[in-house]
C-alpha positions in Angstrom: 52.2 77.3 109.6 54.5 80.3 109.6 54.5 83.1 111.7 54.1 86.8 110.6 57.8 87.4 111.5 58.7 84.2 109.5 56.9 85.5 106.4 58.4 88.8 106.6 61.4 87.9 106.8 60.8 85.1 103.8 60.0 88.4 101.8 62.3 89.9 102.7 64.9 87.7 101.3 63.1 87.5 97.6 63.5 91.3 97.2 64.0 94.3 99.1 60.3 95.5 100.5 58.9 98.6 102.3 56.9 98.3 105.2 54.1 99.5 103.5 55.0 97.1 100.6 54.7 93.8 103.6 51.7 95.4 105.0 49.5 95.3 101.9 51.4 92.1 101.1 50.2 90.4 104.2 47.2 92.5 105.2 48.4 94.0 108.4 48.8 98.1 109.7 51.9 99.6 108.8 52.9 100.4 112.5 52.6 96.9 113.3 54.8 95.7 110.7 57.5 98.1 111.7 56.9 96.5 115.0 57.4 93.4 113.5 60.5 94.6 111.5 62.6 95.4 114.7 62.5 91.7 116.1 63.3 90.4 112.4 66.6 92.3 112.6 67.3 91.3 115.7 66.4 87.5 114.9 68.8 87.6 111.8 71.7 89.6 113.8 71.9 87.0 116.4 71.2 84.3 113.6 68.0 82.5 115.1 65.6 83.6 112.7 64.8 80.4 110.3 64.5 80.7 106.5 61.5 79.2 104.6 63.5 76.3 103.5 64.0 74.9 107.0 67.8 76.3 106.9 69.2 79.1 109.4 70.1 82.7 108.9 74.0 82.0 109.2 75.7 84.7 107.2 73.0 86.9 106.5 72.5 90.4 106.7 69.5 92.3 108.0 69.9 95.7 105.7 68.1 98.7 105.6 68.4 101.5 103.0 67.6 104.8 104.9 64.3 106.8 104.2 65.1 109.6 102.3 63.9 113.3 101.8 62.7 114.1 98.6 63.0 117.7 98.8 66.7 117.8 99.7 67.7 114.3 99.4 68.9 114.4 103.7 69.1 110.6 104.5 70.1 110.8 107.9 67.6 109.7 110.3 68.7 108.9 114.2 66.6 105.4 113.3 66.4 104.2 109.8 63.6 101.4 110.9 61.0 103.9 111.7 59.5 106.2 109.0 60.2 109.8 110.0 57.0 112.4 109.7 59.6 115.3 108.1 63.2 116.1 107.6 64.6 117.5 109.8 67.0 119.8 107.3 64.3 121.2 105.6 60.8 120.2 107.3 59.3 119.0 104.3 57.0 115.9 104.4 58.3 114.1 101.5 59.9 111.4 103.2 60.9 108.3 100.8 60.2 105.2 103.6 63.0 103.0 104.2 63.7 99.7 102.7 64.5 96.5 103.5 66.1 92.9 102.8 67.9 90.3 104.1 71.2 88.6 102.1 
């Protein structure tokens, strides 16, 4: 049986996937899948975390594209893993959440 963590990551390496994409996917809270988001990039830096085929992460790449603001397009958060409540350029709220995938 595979562990939340393993199945994320499996996911992740189909397509690229927002949190709120995984945790409807896999029927979990959003915050918890961020949670759960930080130790997958860890696991493929340091090339531990197994793939679905019983083969290692050797190689691959734990990328994020950066949440973005839709009001004046600022995509430079302090931590791209986390879903920021507003920009900080312009304060609005409409904050495109990051995505995610491994390759």
């Amino acid at each position: 049986m595979e562990t939340t963590r393993q199945r994320i990551a499996d996911a992740l390496r189909e397509e690229p996937r927002t949190a709120s994409d995984l945790a409807a996917t896999l029927s979990l809270p959003t915050p918890v899948v961020y949670e759960h988001l930080e130790h997958v990039s860890r696991s493929v830096a340091d090339g531990d975390q197994p793939s679905g085929d019983g083969g290692g992460s050797r190689g691959e790449e734990f990328l994020v594209a950066p949440p973005t603001c839709r009001e004046c397009g600022f995509d430079g958060f302090d931590d791209p893993v986390n879903e920021p409540s507003r920009c900080p350029e312009c304060k609005s709220e409409r904050i495109e959440e990051p995505a995610f995938v491994i390759r």
